[in-house]
N, C-alpha and C positions, 0 to 999 in steps of 0.2 A: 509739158506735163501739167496738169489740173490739179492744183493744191489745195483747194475746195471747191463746192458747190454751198450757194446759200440761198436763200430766197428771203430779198430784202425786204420788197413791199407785195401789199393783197390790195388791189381797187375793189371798186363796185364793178358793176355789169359793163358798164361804159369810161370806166376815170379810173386813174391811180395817179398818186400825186407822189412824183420823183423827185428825190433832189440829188444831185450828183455829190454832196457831199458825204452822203449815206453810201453812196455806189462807191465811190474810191474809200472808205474809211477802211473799211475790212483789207483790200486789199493790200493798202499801205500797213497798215499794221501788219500782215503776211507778210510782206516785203517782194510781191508779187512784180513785175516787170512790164504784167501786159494783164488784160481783161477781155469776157467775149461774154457781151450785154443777151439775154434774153429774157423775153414776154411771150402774151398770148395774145388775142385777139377772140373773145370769145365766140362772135360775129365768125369766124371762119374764113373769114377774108383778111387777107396777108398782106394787101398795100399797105403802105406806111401811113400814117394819117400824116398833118402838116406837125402837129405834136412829135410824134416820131422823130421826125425829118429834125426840128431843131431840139430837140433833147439830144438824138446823137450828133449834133453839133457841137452841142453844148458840150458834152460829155466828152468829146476829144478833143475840146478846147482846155479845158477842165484838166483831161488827160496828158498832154504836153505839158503844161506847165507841173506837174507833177511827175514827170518821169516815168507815166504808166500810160502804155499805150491801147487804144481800144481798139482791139484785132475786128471785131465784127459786130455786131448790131443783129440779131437774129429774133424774127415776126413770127410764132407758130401758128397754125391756121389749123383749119379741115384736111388733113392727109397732105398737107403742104406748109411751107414757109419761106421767108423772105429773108433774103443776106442782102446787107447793105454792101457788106466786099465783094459780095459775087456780083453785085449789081453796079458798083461801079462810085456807090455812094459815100466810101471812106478812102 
């Protein structure tokens, strides 16, 4: 069940600067169990950059030790998108 939706941060064209502390704040305060991270890619192209790849590292690392787990990692694109669970990557 989804007990909110929020939109944390806004980059530029190219960059947005995350910190996983801002990413679990809300949810711990919800007393939320689990989270499912999305972005956009405004590029239209849905690989993960290397960025990607170790923010949801970070972020279920972050995750564990917090008791909230990061169900998925989700890349929106052009009529497509990227799951890091579907792909294999969480």
């Amino acid at each position: 069940m989804i007990i909110k939706e929020k939109e944390l941060f806004r980059g530029t064209l190219n960059y947005s600067m995350v910190h996983p502390r801002e990413v679990f704040k809300e949810a711990y305060i919800l007393g939320a169990v689990s989270i499912i991270c999305i972005h956009n890619h405004p590029s239209g192209k849905v690989e993960p950059s290397k960025d990607d790849i170790n923010l949801t590292k970070r972020l279920i690392s972050v995750g564990d030790l917090m008791g909230i787990k990061v169900i998925d990692h989700l890349i929106i694109g052009s009529n497509s998108y990227y799951s890091f669970l579907k792909n294999g990557d969480i």
